[in-house]
VOBA-1610 file (N, C-alpha, C; in pm, whole numbers, padded with zeros to 5 digits, always signed):
BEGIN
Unk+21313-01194+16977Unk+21323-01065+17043Unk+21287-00956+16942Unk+21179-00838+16955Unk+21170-00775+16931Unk+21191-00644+16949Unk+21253-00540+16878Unk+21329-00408+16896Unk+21162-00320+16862Unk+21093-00265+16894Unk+20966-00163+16885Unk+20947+00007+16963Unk+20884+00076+16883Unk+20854+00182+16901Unk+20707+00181+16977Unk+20690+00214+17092Unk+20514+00219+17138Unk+20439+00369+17076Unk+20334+00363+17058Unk+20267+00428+16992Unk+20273+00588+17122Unk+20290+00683+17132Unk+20330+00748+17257Unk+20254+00906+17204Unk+20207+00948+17308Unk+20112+01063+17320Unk+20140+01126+17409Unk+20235+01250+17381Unk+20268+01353+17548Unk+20160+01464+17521Unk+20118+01478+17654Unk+19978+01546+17627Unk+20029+01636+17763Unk+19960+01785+17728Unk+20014+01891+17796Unk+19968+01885+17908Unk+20021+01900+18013Unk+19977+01880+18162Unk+19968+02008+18267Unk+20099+02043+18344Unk+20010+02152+18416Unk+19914+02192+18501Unk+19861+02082+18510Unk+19778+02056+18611Unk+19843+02045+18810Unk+19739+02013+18866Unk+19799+01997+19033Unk+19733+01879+19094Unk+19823+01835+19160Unk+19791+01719+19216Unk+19690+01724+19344Unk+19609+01674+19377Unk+19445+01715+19499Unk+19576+01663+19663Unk+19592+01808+19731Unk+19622+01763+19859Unk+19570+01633+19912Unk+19644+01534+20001Unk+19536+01427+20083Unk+19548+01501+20198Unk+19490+01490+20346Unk+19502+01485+20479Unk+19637+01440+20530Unk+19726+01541+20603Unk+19868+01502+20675Unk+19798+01437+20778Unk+19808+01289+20851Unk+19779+01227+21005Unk+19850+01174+21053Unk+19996+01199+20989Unk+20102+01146+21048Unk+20210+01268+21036Unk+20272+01307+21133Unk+20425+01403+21204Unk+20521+01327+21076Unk+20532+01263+21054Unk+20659+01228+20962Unk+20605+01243+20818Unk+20478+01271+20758Unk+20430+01307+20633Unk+20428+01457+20606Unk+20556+01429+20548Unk+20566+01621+20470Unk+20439+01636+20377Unk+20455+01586+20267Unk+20368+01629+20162Unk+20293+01474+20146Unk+20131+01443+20070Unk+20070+01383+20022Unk+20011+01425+19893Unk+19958+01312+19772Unk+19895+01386+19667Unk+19772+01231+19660Unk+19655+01299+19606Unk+19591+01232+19537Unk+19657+01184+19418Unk+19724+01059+19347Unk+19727+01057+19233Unk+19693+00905+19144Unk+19561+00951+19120Unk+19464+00818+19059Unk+19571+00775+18912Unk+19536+00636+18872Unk+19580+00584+18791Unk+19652+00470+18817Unk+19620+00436+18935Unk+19687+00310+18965Unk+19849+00302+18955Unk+19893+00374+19038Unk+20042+00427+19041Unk+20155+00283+19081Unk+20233+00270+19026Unk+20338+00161+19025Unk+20489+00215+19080Unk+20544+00201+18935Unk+20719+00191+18968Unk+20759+00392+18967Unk+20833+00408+19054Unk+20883+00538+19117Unk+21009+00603+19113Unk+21053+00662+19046Unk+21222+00760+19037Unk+21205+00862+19032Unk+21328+00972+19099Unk+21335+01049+19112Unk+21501+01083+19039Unk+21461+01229+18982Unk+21544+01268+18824Unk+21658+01356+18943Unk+21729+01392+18860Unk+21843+01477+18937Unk+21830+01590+18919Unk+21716+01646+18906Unk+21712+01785+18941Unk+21568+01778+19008Unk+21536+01649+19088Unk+21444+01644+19191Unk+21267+01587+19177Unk+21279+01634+19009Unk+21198+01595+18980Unk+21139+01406+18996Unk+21026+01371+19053Unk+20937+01291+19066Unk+20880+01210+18960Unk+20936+01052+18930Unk+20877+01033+18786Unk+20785+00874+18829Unk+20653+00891+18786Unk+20605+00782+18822Unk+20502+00690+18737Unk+20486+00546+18746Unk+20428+00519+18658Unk+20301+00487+18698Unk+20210+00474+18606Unk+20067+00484+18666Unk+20018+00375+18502Unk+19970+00245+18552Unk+19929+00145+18499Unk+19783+00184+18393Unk+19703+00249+18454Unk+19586+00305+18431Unk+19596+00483+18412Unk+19653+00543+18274Unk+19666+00486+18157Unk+19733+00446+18112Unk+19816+00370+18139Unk+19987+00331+18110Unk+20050+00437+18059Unk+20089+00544+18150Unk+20161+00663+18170Unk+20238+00684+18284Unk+20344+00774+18211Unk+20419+00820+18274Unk+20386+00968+18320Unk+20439+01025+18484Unk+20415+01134+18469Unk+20510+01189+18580Unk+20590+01335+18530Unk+20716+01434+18604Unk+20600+01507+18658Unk+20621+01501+18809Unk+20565+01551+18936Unk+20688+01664+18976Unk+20630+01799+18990Unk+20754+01865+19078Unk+20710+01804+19253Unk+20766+01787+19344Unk+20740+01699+19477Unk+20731+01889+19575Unk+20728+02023+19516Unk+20749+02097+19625Unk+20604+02130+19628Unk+20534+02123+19480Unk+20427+02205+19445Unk+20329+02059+19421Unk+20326+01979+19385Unk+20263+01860+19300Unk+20219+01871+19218Unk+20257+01981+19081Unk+20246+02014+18973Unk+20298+01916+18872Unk+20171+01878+18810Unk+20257+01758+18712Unk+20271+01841+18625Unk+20416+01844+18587Unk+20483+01880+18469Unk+20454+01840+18342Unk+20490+01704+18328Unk+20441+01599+18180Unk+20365+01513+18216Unk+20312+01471+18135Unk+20269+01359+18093Unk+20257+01264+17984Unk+20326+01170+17954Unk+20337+01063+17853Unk+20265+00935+17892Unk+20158+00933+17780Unk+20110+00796+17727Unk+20188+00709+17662Unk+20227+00604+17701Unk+20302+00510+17625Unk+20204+00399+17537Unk+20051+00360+17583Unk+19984+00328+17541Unk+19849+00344+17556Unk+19755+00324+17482Unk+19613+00396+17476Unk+19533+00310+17534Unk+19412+00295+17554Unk+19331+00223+17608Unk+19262+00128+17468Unk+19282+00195+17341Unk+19221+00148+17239Unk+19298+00020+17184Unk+19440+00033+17225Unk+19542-00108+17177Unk+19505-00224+17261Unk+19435-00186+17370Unk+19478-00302+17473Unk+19562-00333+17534Unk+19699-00259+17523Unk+19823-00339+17554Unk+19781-00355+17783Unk+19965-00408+17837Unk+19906-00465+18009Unk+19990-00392+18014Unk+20062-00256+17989Unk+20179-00216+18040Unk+20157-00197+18201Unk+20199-00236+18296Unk+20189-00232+18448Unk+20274-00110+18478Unk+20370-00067+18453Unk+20540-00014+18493Unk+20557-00067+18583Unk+20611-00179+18611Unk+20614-00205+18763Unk+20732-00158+18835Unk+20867-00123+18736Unk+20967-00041+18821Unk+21010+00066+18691Unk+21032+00179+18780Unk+21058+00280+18677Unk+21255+00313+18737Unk+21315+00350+18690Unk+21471+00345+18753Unk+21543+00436+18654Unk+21634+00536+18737Unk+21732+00596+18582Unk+21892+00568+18631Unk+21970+00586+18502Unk+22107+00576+18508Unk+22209+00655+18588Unk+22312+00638+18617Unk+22319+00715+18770Unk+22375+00881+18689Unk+22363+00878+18556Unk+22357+01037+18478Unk+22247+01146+18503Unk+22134+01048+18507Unk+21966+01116+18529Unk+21985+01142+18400Unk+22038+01096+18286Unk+21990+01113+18159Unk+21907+00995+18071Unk+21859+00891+18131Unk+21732+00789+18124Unk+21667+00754+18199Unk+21546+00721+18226Unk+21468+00608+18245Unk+21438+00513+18196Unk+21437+00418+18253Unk+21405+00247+18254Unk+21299+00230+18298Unk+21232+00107+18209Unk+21102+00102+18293Unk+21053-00002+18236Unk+21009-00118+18332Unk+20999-00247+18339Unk+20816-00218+18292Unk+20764-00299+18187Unk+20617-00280+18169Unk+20574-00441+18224Unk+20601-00501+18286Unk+20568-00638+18339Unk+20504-00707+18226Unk+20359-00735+18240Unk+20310-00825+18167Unk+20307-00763+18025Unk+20362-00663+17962Unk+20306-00610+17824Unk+20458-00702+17788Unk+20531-00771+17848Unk+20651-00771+17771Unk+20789-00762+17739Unk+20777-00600+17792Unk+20838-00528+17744Unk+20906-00441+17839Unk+21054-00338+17783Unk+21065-00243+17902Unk+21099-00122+17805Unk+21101-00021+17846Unk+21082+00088+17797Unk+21219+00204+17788Unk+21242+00286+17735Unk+21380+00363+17771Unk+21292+00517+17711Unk+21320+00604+17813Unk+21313+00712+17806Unk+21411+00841+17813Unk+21448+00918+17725Unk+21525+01032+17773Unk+21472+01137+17869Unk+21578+01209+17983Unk+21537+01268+18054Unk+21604+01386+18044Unk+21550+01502+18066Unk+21441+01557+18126Unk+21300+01569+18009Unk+21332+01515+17871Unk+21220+01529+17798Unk+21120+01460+17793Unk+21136+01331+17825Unk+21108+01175+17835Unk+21017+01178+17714Unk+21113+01188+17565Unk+21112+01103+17473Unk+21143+00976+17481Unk+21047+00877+17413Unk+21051+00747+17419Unk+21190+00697+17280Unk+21284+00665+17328Unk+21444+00665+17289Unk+21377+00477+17159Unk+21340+00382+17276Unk+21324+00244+17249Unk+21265+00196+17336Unk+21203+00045+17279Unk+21103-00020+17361Unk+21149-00155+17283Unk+21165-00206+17417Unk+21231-00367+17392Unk+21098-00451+17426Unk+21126-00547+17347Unk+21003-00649+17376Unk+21018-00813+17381Unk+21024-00889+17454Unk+21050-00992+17477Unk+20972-01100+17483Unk+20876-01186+17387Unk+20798-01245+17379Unk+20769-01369+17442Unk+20676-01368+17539Unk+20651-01465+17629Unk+20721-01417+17708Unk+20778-01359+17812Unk+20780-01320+17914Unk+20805-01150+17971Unk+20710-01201+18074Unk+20683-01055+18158Unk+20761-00956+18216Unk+20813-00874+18186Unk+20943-00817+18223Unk+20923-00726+18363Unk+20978-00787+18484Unk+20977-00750+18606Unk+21088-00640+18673Unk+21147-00609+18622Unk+21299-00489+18610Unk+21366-00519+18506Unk+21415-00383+18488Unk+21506-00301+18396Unk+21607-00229+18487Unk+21729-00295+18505Unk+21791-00231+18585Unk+21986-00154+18496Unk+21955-00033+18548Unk+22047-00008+18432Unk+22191-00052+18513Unk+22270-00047+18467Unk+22437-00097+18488Unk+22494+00028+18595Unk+22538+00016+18670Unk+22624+00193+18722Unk+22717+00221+18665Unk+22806+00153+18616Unk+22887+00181+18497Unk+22875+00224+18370Unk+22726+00238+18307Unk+22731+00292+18193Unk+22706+00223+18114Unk+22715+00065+18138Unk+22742-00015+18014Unk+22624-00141+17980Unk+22556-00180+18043Unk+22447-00245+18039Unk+22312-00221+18089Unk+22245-00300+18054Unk+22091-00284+18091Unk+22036-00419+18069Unk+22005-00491+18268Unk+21970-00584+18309Unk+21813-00597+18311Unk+21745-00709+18186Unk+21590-00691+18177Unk+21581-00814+18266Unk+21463-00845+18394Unk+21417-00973+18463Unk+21278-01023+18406Unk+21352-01108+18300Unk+21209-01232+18284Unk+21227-01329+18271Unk+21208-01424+18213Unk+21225-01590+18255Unk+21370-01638+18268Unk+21503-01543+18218Unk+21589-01545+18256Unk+21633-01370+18252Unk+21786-01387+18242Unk+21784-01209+18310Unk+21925-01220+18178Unk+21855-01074+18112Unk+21884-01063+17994Unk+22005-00907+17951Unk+22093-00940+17911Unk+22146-00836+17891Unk+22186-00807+17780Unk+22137-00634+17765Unk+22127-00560+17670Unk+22244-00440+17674Unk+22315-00402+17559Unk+22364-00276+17565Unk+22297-00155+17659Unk+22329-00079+17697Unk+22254+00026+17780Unk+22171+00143+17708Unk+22176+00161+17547Unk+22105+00180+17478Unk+21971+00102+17426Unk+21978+00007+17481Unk+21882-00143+17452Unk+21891-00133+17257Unk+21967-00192+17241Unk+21988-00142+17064Unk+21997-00316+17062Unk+22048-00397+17165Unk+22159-00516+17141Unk+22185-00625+17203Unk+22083-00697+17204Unk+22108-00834+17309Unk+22264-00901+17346Unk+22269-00905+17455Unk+22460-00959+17432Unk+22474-01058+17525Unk+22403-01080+17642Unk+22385-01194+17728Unk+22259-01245+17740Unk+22218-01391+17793Unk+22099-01433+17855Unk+22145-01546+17927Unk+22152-01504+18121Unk+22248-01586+18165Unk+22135-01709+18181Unk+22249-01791+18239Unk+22211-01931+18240Unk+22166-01937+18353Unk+22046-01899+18375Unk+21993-01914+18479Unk+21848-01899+18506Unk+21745-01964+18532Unk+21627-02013+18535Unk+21515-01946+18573Unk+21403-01879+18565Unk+21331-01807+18696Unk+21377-01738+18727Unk+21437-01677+18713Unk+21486-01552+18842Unk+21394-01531+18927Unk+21368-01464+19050Unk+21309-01388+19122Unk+21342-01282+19107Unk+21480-01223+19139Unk+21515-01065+19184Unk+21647-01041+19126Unk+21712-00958+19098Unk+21802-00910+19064Unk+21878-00826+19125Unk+22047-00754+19141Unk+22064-00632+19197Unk+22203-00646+19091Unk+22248-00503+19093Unk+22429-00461+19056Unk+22489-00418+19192Unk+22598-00401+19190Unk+22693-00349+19280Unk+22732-00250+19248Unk+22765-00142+19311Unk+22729+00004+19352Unk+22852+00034+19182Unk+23000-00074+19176Unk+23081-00051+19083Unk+23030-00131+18989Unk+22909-00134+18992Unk+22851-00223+18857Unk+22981-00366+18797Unk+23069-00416+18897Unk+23148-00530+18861Unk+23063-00660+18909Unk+22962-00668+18987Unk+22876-00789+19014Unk+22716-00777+18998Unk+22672-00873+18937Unk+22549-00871+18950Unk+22488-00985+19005Unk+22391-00965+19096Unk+22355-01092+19171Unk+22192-01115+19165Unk+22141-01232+19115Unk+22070-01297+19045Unk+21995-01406+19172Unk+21871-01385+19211Unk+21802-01527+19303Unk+21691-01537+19244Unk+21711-01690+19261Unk+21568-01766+19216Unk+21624-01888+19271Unk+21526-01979+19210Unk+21517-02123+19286Unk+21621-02198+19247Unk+21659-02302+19256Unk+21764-02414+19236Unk+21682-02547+19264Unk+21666-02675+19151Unk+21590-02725+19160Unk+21698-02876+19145Unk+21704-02974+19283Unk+21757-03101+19294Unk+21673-03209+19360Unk+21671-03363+19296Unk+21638-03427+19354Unk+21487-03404+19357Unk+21419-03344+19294Unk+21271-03338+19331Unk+21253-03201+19487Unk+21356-03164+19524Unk+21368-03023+19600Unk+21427-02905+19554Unk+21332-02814+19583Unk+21335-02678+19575Unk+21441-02606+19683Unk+21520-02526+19664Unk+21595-02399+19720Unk+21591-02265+19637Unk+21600-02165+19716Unk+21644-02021+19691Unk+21765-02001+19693Unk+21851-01931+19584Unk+22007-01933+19597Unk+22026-01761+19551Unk+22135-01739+19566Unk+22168-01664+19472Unk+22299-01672+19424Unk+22298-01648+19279Unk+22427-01668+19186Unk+22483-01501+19195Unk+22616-01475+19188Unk+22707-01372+19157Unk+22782-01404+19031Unk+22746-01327+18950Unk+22808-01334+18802Unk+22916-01181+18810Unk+23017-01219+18742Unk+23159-01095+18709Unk+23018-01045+18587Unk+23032-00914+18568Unk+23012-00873+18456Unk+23097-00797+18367Unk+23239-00822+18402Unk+23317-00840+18251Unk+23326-00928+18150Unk+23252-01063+18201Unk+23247-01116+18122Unk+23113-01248+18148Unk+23039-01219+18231Unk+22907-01281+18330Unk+22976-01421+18319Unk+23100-01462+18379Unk+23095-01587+18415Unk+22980-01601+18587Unk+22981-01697+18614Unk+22924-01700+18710Unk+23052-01730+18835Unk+23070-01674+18892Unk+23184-01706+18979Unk+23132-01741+19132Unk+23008-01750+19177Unk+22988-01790+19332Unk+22818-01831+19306Unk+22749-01952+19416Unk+22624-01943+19405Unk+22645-02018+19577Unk+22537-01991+19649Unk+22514-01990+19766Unk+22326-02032+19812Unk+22309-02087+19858Unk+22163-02087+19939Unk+22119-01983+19972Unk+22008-01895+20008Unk+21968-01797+20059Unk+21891-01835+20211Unk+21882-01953+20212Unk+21836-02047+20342Unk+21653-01998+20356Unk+21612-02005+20233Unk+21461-02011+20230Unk+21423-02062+20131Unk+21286-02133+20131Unk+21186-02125+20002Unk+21099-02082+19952Unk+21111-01939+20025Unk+20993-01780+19973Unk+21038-01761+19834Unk+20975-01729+19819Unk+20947-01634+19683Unk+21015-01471+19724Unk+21151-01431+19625Unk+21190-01315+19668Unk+21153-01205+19596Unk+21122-01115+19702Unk+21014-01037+19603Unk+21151-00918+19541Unk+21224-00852+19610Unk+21336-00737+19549Unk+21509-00767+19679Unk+21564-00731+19596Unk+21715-00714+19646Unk+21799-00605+19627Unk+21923-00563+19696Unk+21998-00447+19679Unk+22114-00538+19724Unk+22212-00445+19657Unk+22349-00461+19735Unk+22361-00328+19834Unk+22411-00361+19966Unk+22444-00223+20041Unk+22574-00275+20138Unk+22647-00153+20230Unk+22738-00177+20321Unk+22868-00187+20206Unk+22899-00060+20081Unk+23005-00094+20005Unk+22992-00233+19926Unk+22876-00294+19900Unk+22890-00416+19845Unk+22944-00510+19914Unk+22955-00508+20033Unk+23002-00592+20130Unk+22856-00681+20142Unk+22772-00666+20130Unk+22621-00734+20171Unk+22526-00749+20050Unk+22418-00834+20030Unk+22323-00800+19935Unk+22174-00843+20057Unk+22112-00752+20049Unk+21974-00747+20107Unk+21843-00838+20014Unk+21790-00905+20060Unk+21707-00944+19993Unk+21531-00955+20073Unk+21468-00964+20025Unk+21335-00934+20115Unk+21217-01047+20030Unk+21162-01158+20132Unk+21035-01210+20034Unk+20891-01131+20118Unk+20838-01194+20091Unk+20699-01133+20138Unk+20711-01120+20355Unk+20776-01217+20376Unk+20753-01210+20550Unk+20925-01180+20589Unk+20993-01191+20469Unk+21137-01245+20564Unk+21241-01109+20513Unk+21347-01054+20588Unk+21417-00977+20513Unk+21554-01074+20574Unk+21633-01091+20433Unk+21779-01126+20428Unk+21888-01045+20428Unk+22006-01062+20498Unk+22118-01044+20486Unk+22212-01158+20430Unk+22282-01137+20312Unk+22378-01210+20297Unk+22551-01153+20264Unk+22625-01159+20365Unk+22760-01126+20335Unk+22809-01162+20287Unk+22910-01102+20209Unk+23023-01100+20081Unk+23196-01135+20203Unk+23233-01254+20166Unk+23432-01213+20249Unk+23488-01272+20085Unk+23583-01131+20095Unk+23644-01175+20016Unk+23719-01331+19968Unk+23789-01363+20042Unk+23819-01521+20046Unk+23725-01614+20098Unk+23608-01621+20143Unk+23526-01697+20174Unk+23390-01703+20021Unk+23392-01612+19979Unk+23267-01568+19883Unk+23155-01602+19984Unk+23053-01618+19943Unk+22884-01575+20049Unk+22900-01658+20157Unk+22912-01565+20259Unk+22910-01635+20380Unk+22709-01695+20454Unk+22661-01741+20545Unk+22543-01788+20594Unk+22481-01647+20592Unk+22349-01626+20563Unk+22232-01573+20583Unk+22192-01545+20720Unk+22179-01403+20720Unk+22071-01347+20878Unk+21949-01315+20808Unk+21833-01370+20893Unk+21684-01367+20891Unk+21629-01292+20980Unk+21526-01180+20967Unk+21460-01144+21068Unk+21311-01169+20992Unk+21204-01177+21076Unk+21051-01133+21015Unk+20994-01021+20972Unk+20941-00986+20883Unk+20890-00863+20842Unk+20748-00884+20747Unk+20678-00787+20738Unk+20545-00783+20659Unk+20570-00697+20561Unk+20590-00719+20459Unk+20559-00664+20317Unk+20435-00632+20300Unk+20393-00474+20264Unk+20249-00462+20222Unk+20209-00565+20103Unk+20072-00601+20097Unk+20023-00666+19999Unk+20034-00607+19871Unk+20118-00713+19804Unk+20082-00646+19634Unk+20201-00537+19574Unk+20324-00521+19676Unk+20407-00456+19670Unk+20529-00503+19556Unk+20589-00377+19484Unk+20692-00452+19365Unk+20816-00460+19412Unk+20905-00450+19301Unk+21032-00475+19337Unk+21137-00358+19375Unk+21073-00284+19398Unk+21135-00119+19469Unk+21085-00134+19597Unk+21062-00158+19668Unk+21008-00185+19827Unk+21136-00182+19854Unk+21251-00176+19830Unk+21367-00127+19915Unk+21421-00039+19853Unk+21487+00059+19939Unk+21547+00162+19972Unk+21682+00202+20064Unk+21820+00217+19925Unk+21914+00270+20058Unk+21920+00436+20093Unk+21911+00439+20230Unk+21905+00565+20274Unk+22064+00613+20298Unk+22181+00541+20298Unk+22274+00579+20293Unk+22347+00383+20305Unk+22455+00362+20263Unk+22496+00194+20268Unk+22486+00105+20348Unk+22465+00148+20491Unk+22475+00083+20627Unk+22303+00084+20661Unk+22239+00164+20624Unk+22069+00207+20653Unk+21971+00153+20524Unk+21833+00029+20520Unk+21791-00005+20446Unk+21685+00070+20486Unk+21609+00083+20377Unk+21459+00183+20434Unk+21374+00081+20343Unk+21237+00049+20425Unk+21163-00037+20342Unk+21004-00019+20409Unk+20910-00059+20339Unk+20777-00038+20431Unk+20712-00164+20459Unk+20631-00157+20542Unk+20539-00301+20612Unk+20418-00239+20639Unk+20333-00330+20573Unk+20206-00386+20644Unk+20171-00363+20800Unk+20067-00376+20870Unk+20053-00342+21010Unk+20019-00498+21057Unk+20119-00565+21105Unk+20134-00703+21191Unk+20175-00792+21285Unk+20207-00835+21326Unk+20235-00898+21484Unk+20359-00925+21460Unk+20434-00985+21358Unk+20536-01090+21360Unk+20659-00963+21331Unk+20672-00912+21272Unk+20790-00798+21261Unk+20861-00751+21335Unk+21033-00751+21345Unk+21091-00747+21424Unk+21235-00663+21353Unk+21317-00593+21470Unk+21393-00545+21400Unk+21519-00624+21420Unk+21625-00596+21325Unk+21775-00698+21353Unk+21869-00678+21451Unk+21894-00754+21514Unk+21956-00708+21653Unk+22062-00777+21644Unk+22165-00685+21750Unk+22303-00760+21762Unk+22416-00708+21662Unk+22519-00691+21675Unk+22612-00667+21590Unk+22681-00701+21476Unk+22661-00838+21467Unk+22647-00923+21368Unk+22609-00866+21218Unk+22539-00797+21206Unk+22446-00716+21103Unk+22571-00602+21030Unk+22544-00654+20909Unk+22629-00459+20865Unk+22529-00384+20840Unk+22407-00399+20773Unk+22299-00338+20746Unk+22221-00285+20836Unk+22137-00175+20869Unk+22022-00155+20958Unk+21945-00138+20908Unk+21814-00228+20911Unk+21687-00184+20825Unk+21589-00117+20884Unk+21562+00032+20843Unk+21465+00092+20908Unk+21301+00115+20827Unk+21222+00052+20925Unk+21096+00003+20892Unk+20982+00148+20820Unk+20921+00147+20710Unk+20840+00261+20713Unk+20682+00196+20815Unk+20612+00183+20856Unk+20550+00096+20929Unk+20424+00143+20888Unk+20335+00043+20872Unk+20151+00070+20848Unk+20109+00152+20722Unk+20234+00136+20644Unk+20249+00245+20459Unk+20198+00103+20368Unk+20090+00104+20300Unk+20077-00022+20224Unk+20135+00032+20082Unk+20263+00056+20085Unk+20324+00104+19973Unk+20303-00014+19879Unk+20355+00064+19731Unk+20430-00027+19636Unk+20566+00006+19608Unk+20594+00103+19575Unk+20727+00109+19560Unk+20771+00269+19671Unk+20917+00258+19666Unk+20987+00336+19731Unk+21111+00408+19638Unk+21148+00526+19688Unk+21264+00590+19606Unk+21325+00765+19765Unk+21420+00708+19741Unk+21488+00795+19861Unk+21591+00940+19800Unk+21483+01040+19839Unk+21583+01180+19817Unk+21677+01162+19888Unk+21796+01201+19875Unk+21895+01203+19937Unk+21935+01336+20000Unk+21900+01418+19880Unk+21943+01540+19885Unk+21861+01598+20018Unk+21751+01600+20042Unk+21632+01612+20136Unk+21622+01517+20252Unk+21715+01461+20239Unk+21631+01338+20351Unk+21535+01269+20293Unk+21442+01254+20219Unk+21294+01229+20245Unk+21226+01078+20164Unk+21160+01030+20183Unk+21128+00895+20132Unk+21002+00902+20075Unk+21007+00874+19949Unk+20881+00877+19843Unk+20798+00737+19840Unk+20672+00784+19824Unk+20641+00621+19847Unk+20484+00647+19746Unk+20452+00508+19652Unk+20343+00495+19542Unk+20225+00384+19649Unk+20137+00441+19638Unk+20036+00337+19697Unk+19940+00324+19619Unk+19893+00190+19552Unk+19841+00168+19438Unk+19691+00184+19500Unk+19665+00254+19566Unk+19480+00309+19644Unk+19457+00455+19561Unk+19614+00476+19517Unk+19559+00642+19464Unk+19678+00716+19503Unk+19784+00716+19568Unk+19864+00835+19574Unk+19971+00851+19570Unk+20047+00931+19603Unk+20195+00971+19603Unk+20219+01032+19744Unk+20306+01017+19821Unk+20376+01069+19984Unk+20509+01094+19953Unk+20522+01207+20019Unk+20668+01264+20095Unk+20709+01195+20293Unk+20755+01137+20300Unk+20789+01110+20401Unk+20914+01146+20512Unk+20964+01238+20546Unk+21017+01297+20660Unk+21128+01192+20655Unk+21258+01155+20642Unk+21321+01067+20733Unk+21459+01159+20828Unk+21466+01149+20928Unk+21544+01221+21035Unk+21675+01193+21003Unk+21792+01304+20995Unk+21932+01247+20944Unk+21982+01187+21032Unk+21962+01160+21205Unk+22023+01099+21303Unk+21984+00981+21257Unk+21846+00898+21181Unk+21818+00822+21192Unk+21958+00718+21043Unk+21986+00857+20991Unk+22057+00756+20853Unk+22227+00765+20885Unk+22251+00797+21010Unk+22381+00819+21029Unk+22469+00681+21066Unk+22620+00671+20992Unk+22693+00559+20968Unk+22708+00512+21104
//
């Protein structure tokens, strides 16, 4: 494991982002924004932070004006490095960003509102797919060939659970669980599970089937941590939490994931309301019946990559790796308990 500084260039910005065409009633604002845009957060004083693969930069968007504020190079075109960002995420202070560089490695920590580059963790031989910080304050969950935990300063390796592949990761809203899916491999057969580890001390205390053999692309906990959501490319999961039972059976509905989409494709719009986008396809359906604690509401025909939900606004941000950045309208009747 390597502890590194990336070579970093904030270069004065100021600039404005090129209006696109509104053709949809629920699109407040659109921007042109080239660079092959990835992983997506939004700072607590509203500000818009996004990563853009091409030039492996970061850049603070105000979302009223589309005035990019900053801009940080984390790497040049002359190193070569693959930084992707594939998820960008901050601490529930808004005094960091996290940011998963996929294939370079590595994940990144930024201070906010300056976004000085604090540290850059690097993990050799594998691709780091999230950086998810702790809600408590106290860790920072990296996903690569296993799921690695670091002080929340990333100063300090202190776990690397026992556990294989991951796919996806999530915390619980009190940062006391973290829940971990990937495959489970018996007998020459494959399953999808997911493990629940305590993180006072990451024993592993529950593991369950997810009742598929997709590939999961992102997860949340929502409904008070009563539920963890999980989504592969066609399928979105529900799996409930009873206290004396631990993971109860899996609800399945069909859904289309845009092509090529990361691990922010979900969105809670409030604990009971999932917000997520799809592809334009036949098989998609919504969850019916009462049964459900979750409601997942569809962004529909958005070939997003990632997602990030104002709260304060209503409104749903969305990266589409064709070139841009969207404001999306969401109705408060629609996020009501």
């Amino acid at each position: 494991m390597l502890l590194t500084l990336s070579a970093a260039t904030p270069l004065a910005a100021q600039s404005r982002l090129t209006p696109l065409p509104l053709n949809d009633p629920k699109i407040e604002r659109r921007w042109a924004l080239p660079g092959d845009p990835h992983g997506l957060a939004i700072g607590r004083d509203g500000t818009v932070y996004v990563g853009l693969a091409k030039p492996q930069a970061v850049v603070a968007i105000d979302p009223e004006s589309g005035t990019v504020e900053h801009r940080l190079v984390l790497d040049s075109a002359e190193i070569a490095s693959t930084k992707e960002l594939v998820t960008l995420r901050t601490n529930r202070a808004g005094t960091r960003l996290y940011i998963a560089n996929g294939s370079d490695e590595s994940a990144t920590i930024l201070s906010l509102p300056d976004m000085t580059i604090l540290r850059e963790i690097t993990i050799e031989g594998q691709a780091i797919r999230d950086a998810l910080p702790d809600p408590a304050g106290r860790y920072l969950f990296l996903l690569g060939r296993r799921v690695h935990v670091y002080d929340a300063a990333g100063q300090t390796e202190l776990h690397a659970l026992n556990f294989e592949d991951p796919m996806a990761i999530a915390v619980s809203a009190d940062g006391a669980l973290l829940a971990v899916i990937g495959p489970q491999r018996s007998g020459g057969a494959e399953t999808t599970v997911v493990a629940l580890f305590d993180t006072s001390n990451f024993a592993e205390i529950a593991r369950a089937p997810l009742q598929t053999g997709e590939r999961i692309q992102a997860a949340s906990f929502a409904a008070d941590d009563r539920a963890l959501m999980a989504v592969s490319r066609d399928t979105l999961f529900e799996k409930r939490f009873v206290a004396k039972e631990g993971m109860t059976r899996s609800l399945a509905e069909r859904i289309c994931l845009p092509d090529g989409s990361g691990p922010q494709i979900l969105a809670l719009a409030t604990q009971r309301v999932l917000l997520f986008a799809e592809r334009r396809c036949n098989s998609s359906a919504p969850f019916a019946g009462s049964a459900h604690l979750v409601a997942p509401a569809s962004l529909y025909g958005v070939d997003a990559y990632a997602l990030a939900y104002d709260r304060e606004h209503h409104r749903l941000l969305a990266t589409e790796r064709s070139g841009s950045l969207t404001i999306y309208r969401v109705p408060q009747v629609a996020i009501v308990h």
